[in-house]
N, C-alpha and C positions, 0 to 999 in steps of 0.2 A: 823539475817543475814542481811548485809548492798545489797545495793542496787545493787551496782558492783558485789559483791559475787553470789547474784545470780542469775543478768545476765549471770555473766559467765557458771555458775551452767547450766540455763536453755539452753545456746547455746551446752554447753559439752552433754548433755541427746535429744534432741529434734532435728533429720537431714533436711537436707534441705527441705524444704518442693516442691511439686511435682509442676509443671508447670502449672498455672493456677489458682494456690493456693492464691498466693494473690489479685488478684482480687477479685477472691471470697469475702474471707476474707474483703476486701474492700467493698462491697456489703452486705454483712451480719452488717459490724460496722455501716456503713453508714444508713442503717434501724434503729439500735438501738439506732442512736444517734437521728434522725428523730422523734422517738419515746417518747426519753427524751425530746426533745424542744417540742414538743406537751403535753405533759404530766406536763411542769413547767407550777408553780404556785396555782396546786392542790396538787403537794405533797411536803408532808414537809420535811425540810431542816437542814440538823447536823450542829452543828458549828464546826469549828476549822479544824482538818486534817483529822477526821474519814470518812470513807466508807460510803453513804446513798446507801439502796438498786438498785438503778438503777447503780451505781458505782461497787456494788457485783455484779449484772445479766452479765452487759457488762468484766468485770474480767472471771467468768466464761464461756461466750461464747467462749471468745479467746482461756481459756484454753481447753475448747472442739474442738473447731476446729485444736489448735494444734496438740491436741493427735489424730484428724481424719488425718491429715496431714503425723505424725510420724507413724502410722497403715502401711497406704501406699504406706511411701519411703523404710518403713525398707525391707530389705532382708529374704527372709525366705527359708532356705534349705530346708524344707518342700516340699514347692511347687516344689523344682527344681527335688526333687525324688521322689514325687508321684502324678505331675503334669500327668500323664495319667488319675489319679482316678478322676480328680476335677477340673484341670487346675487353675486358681489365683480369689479365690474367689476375692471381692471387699475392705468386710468387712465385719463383725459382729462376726469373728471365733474368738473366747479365744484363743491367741495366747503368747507366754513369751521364752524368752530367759534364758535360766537356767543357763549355765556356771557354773557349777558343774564337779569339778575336783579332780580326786584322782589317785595315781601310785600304781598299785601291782602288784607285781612281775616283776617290771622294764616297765612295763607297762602303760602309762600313756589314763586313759580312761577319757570324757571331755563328762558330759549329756549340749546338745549344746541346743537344742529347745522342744516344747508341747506344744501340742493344741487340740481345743477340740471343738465338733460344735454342744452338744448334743447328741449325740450317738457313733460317735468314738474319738478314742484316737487315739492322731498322738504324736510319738517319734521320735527323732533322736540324736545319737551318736557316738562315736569315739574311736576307741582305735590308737593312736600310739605306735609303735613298736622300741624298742632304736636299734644304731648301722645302721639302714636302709636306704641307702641313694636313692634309686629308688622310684619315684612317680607315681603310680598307678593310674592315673584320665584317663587318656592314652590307656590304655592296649585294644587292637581289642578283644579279646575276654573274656574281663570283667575284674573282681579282678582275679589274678594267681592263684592258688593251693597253690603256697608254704609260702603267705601272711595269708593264713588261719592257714596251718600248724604252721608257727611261733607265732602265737597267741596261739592256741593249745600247743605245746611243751611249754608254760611258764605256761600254768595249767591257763586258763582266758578265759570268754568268756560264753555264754549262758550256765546253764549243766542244769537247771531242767525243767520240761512245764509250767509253773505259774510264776507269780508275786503277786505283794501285792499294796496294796492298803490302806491307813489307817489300815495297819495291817490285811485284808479281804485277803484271796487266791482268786485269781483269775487265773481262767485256760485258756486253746486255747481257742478259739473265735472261730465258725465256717466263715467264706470269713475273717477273718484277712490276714494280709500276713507284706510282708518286703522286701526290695532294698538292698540290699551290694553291696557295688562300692569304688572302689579308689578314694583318691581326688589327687590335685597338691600340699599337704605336704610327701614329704619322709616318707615310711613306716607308713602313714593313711589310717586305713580304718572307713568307714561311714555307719552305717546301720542308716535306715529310716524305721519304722515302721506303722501302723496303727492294732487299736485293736477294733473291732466290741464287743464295749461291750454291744449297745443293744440290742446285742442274749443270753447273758447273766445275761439279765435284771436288770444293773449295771449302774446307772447314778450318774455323779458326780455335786456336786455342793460347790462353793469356794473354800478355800484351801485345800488340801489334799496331802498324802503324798505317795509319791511312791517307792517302793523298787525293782530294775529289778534284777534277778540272773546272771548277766555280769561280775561280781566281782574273786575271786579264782576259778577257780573248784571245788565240792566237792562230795565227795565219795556219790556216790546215798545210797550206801548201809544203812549207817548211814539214811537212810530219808524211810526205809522202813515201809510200817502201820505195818506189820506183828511184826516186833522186834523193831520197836520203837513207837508203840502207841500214848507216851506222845507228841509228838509234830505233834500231828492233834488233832483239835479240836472234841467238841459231832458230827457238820456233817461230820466230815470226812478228813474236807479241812487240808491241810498243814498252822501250824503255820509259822510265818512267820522266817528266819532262823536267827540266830544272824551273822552268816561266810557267804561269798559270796557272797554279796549281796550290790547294792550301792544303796544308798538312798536319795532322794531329794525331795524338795515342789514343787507342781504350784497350780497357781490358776484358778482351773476350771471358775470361773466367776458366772454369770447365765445365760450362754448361753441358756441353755433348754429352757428360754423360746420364746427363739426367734423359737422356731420350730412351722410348722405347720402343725397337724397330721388332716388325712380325711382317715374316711373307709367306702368307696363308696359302697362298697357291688356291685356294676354292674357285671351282667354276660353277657356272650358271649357263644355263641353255637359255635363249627369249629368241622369240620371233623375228628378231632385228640380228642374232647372230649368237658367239661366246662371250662371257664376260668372265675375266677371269683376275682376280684381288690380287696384283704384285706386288705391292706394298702398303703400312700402315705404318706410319711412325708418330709416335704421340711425342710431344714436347712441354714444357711448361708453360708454351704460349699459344702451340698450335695446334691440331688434330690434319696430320696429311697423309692421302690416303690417292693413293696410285691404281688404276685399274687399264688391264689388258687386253686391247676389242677387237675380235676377228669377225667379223664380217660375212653373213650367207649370205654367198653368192644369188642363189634365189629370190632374198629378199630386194639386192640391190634390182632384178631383173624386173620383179615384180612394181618398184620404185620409177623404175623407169619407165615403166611402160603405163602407168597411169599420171606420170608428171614430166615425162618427155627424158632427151639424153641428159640433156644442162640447161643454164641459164643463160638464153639467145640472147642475140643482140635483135633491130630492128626486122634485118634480113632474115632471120630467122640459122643464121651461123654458130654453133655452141662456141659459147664463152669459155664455160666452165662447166666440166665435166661433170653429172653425180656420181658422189662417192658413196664408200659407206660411211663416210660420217656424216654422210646426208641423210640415212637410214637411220642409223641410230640416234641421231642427237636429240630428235623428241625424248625417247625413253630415257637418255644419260641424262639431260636437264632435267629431268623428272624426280630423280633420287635425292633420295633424303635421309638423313641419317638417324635410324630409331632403334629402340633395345629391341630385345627377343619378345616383348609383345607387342610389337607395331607404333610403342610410343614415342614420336619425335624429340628429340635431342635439342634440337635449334629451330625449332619452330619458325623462328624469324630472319633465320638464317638463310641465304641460298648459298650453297655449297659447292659448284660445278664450277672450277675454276679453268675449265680449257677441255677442247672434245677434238679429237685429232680422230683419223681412217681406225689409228691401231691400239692408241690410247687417250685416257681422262683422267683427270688430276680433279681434287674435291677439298676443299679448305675449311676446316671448321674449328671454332675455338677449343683450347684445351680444357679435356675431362679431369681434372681432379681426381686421384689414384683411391679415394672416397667414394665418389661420387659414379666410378666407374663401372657400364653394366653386365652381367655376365658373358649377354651377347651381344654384339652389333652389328646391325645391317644396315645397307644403304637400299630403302624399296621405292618405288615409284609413288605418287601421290596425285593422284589426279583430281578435282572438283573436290579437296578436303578430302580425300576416301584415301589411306594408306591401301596399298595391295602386299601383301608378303608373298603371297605366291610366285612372283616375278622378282623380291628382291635377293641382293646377294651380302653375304654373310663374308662380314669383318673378322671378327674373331666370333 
């Protein structure tokens, strides 16, 4: 490739770089050249036009800071739909731009982005609709009914609970979830996923291949174990389908190792029971932090006996029985994540992403290895008033 070609090349792939950037940049070259002129005269020298290693090192820098550069201008519909979960990390998430495009049944569906930060999987997608000239980004009370409907009536569109994975079923996620929204193209809609596959004990690493069921409809019936056996494997899982289904690569990276997992074991005594920190894994994208709830028995008796056994029906028949996660979930909802002097972390954040009898999951964006504080606690906050005496301590 001639020199021109791939300047060009390199300006069409690589956007502008962010404010501040070249200085930087200036600053980092300006070291390494500081470092070559210190360095002549002990290393030796190529003839003619070839590359000597201090020529490859400073090449290479530039290209690394380009690509830090191109990380942080680029655009990520991502963040714009499930900036509640995370807000914009900085850097370090596996992130790729797919552009993976196929029509069925007049349908044009477009796999747009994925990413990936060690534990969850983040998607996002498109179906346009032909004929549609109304733009949905708009709409007060979200995507319309009749936007969905018309995906539906061409037979398109999620039908089974799984996906695939290098060919692996993979099922719901327990705290998974998804965004559907309109954009400003005519008759687009955009779902935005996220898939908790570390409950599923499912980690990716490089490229891999994934198969979503967003493609034709298809008859459940045909997918039954009962009458069709041969297409689930010895455990059970559903083969992956050859109809229905679109298909595309990313490259997971080696994110995973950028995590960092601690399981502090700390217990905490409250009134509501034990609480005891089994995990903390920080990520480039996320802060997930696992907590273990046992339950006094006293407390649940005391629960009951001032708010009855469960939640009756007319007759007065328990529906549903209280638990202790009946007892505790004021105080797990309540936590929040602050340093070792009571200062909140995510102020605007709420953090509590699931309260079960025996455990609670809590989701907050990731700290910055900077930015991170000696101590971390999650304490209760009530009327704006942090308590540390009831909270429990992260690291």
């Amino acid at each position: 490739m001639k020199k021109e070609d791939f300047s060009r090349y390199l300006a069409s792939v690589v956007p502008e770089p962010p404010a501040g950037f070249s200085d930087h940049m200036d600053r980092v070259l300006g070291q390494i050249v500081r470092q070559e002129e210190n360095a002549r005269g002990t290393e030796p020298r190529n003839g003619g036009t070839g590359f000597n290693k201090r020529v490859f090192a400073l090449a290479l820098a530039v290209l690394v800071l380009l690509c830090s550069a191109a990380w942080a201008a680029a655009h990520w519909g991502i963040f714009d739909s499930l900036g509640f979960l995370f807000g914009r990390p900085e850097s370090g998430v596996q992130l790729q731009k797919i552009m993976h495009r196929e029509t069925i049944n007049d349908v044009k569906i477009s796999i747009l982005e994925a990413g990936y930060d060690g534990r969850t999987l983040l998607l996002q997608y498109s179906y346009r609709l032909p004929g549609e000239t109304q733009a949905w980004a708009s709409a007060e009370d979200g995507l319309p009914p009749e936007a969905m409907e018309q995906l539906n009536s061409r037979r398109v569109g999620w039908w089974i609970d799984h996906f695939w994975i290098d060919g692996q079923c993979v099922d719901m996620a327990a705290n998974s979830g998804s965004v559907t929204e309109g954009t400003e193209n005519p008759g687009e809609i955009l779902i935005t996923e996220y898939w908790r596959l570390d409950h599923l004990e499912i980690a990716l690493d490089g490229r891999v291949t994934i198969a979503l069921p967003i493609g034709e409809k298809q008859p459940l019936e045909q997918y039954s174990l009962a009458e069709h056996p041969e297409k689930y494997d010895a455990d059970g899982m559903l083969r992956q389908p050859q109809q229905g289904v679109v298909v595309f690569s990313f490259d997971a990276g080696d994110v995973r190792r950028q995590i960092t997992t601690l399981h502090p074991g700390t217990e905490t005594v409250v009134d509501e029971g034990r609480v005891t920190v089994a995990e903390a894994a920080f990520s480039p994208l996320m802060t997930y932090i696992t907590l273990a709830l046992e339950g006094d028995p006293r407390a649940l008796e005391a629960y009951k006996a001032a708010n009855g056994e469960g939640l009756c029906d007319e007759q007065g028949n328990v529906l549903w029985p209280y638990t202790a996660a009946d007892v505790h979930y004021a105080y797990i909802t309540s936590l929040t994540l602050v340093d070792g002097e009571g200062n909140e972390l995510f102020p605007e954040h709420h953090g509590c992403n699931g309260v079960g009898d025996e455990d609670a999951e809590f989701l907050y964006p990731a700290i910055p290895a900077e930015r991170m504080p000696e101590e971390l606690w999650l304490a209760p906050k009530k009327d704006g008033i942090i308590s540390m005496q009831e909270a429990v301590q992260i690291r």
